[in-house]
N, C-alpha and C positions, 0 to 999 in steps of 0.2 A: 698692167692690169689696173682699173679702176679701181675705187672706193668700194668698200659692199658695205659702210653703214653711213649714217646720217650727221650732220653738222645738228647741234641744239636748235630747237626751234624755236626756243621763247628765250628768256634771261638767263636760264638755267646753265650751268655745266659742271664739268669737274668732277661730276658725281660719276657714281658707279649706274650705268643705263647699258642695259640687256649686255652684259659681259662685257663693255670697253666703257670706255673714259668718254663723256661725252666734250668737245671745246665747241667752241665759235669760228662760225663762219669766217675766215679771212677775207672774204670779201665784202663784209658788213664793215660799217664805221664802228662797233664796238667789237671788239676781232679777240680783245685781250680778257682773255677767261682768268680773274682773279677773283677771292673768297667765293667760287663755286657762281660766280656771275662774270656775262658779260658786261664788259666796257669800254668805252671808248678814253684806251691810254694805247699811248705813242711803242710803237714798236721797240725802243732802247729802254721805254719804262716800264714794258712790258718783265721783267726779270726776275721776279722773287723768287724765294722758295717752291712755292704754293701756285704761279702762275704759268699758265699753258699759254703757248700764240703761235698758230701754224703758219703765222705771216712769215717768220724767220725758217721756214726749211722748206726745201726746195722737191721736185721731180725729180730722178735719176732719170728719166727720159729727153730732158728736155736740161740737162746739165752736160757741159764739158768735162769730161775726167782727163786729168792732167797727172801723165803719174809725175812722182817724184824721184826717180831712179831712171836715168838715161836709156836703160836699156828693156825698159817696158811698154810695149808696144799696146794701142787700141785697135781694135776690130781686127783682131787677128782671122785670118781665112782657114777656111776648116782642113783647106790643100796642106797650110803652112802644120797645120795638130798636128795633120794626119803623117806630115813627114818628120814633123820629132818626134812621136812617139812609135817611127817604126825605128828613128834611128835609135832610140835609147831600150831596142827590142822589147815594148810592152807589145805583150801577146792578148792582155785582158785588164778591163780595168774596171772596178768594181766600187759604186759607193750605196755608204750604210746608213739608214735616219729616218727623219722625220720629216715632215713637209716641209724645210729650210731646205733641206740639201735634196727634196724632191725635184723643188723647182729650180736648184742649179743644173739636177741631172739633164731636167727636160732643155734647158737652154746650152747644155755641152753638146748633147747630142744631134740637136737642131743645128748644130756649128757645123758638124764632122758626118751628118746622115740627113735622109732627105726622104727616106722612105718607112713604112708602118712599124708600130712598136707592138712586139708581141709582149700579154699580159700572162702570167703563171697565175693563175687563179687557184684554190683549196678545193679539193673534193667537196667538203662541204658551201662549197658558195654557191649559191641560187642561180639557177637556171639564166632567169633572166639577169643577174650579171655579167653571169658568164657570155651571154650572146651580145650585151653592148661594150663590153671589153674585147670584142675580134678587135684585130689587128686595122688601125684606122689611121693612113696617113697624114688626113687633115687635121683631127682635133688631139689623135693619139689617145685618146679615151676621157673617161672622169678622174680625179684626181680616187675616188674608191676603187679604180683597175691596178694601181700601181701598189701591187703588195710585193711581187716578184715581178723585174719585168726587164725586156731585154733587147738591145738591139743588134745587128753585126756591122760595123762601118768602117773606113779606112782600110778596104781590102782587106779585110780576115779579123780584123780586132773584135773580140767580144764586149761589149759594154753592158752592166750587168747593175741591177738596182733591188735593193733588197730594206724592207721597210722595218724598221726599227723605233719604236716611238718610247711608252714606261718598260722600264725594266723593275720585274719584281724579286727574281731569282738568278743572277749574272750567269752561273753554269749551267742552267738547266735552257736562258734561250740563247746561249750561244752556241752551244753545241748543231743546232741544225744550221746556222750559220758556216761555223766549221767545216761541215760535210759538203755543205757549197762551195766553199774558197776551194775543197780538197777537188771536187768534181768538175769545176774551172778551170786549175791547175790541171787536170789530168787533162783534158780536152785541148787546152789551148798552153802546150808548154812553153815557157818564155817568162818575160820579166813582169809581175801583177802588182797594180797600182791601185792601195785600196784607201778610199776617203771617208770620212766618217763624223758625222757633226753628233752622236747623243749625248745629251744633255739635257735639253729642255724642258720634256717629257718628266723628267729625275728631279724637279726640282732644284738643278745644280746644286746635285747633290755630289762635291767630290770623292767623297769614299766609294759609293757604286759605279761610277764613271769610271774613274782611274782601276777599277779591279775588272772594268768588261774593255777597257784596254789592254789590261796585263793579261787577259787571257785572248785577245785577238792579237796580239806583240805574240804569244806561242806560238801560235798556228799558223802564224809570217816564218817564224824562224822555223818551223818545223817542213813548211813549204818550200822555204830556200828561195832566194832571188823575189823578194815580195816585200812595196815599201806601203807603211802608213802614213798617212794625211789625218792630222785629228782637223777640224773646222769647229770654231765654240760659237754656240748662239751669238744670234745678234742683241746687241741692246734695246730695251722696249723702244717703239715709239710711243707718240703721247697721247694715244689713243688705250694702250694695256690700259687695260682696268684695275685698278687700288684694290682689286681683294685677291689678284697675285701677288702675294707678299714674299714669296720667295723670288721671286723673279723680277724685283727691280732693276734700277740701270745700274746703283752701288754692286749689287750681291753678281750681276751679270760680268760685270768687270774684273772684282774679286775672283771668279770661275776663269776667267781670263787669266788674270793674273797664277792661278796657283799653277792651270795646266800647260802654261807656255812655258814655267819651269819643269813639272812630269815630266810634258812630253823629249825635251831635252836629254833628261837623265834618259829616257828611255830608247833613245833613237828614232825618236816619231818624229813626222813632220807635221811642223802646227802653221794655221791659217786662219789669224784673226782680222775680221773686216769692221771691227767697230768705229776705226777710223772711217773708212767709209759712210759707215750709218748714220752715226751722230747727228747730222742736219738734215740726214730724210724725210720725206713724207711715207708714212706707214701707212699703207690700207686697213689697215685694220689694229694696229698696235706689235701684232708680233712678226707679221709678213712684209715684204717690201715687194716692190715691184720688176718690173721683165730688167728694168732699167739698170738696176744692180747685179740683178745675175747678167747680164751681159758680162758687166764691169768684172765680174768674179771669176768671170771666164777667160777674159783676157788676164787678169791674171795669174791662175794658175796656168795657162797657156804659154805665158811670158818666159816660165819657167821650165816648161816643156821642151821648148825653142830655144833658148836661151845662147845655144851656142851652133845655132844653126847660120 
């Protein structure tokens, strides 16, 4: 996916311009956005605190991913998913979020299926949503059809997406979530594999995070045979805007840090990609591109497969 905002047009940058961060052109001679100006300093001097340079981070489209761990595979084929997750009998596999973990669902499923994505839209959604969320092969809809939505692929598997963005009240919206995992479960018995990135939305806020884990950790154990995947935001790129103050790249780390221990204690499986991010180019500050969810897919995949 492309850019959807704009490089500074004049000297200006750094500053807060229509929700993100604005920097400098890379491909201008002054590329180094320092005291809220461009200028022409050398990319190693480009460094301070204070200073932004998109020369130094790269495309995941147009990057080699080289894992680190011998036995992780890239461009895994959707034949090889679709036969570890019949062999470790996932009957259904289910992930919970926000547009981070929307756009891994859309490039898992794209791995493992090939045909339209039916949208669960609300009684109360508008006519006209409801008729450009039918079921569409080629584009799979707008990113406003994905509230509920579902595919069936890998001969019988359920794959299943359910939108999760602020939490105000932990018990009162997990519970319709519950009554899904319950109605999956009944449908599709067997082993359910359920992913989860909120955060974001929360302000990485750990006390409400960790308490709408502890109450999707019940209704795993209450299901039997059902594991969790937490996934923590990504760290900003350098495009976030300065008046997210809770959501910097320290406070995003720290969220990292506290729930790779949570999730530990609690038997969850955690999935931090920050290493990955780090030298990205961000479309927009908080989104990355097709090129990392590929990469995200091959590795959770890696693990799918693993002893295949």
């Amino acid at each position: 996916r492309g850019k959807n905002i704009s490089y500074s047009t004049d000297t200006r940058c750094g500053h807060n311009n229509l929700g993100y961060r604005s920097v400098c052109d890379p491909k201008d001679k002054e590329a180094c956005c320092k005291d809220n100006k461009c200028q022409d300093i050398p990319i190693k001097e480009c460094t301070c605190p204070t200073c932004f340079d998109e020369r130094s981070r790269i495309y995941p489209e147009f990057y080699k991913w080289t894992p680190h761990r011998i036995n992780m595979r890239n461009n895994i084929s959707g034949v090889d998913i679709c036969n570890g997750l019949r062999r470790l009998n996932v009957s259904s596999m289910i992930t919970i979020g926000d547009s981070l973990i929307r756009s891994l669902t859309e490039s898992f499923w794209r791995r493992v299926y090939r045909g339209p994505v039916t949208h669960l839209l609300y009684n109360h959604s508008s006519k006209d949503l409801i008729r450009s969320c039918r079921p569409n092969a080629r584009n799979w809809g707008f990113r406003t059809c994905w509230l509920r939505s579902y595919v069936q692929g890998c001969n019988g598997i359920k794959f299943f997406y359910y939108t999760v963005n602020g939490i105000k009240n932990v018990s009162k919206e997990v519970r319709p979530l519950k009554e899904k995992l319950r109605a999956l479960k009944k449908e599709h018995p067997g082993h359910m594999l359920v992913m989860a990135d909120v955060g974001l939305h929360t302000n990485l806020n750990t006390q409400m995070v960790s308490h709408y884990l502890e109450e999707l950790l019940d209704v795993a154990k209450d299901l039997g045979d059902t594991h969790i995947i937490y996934m923590t935001p990504y760290i900003p790129g350098l495009h976030k805007s300065p008046a997210h103050e809770k959501q910097t790249k320290e406070k995003t780390l720290n969220f990292a840090t506290f729930f790779r221990t949570f999730t530990k204690s609690m038997n969850i499986s955690f999935l931090d990609a920050n290493e990955l991010v780090k030298n990205l180019i961000s479309w927009d500050g908080t989104h990355y591109s097709n090129g990392l969810n590929a990469a995200m897919v091959d590795v959770i995949s890696s693990y799918i497969i693993k002893d295949l």
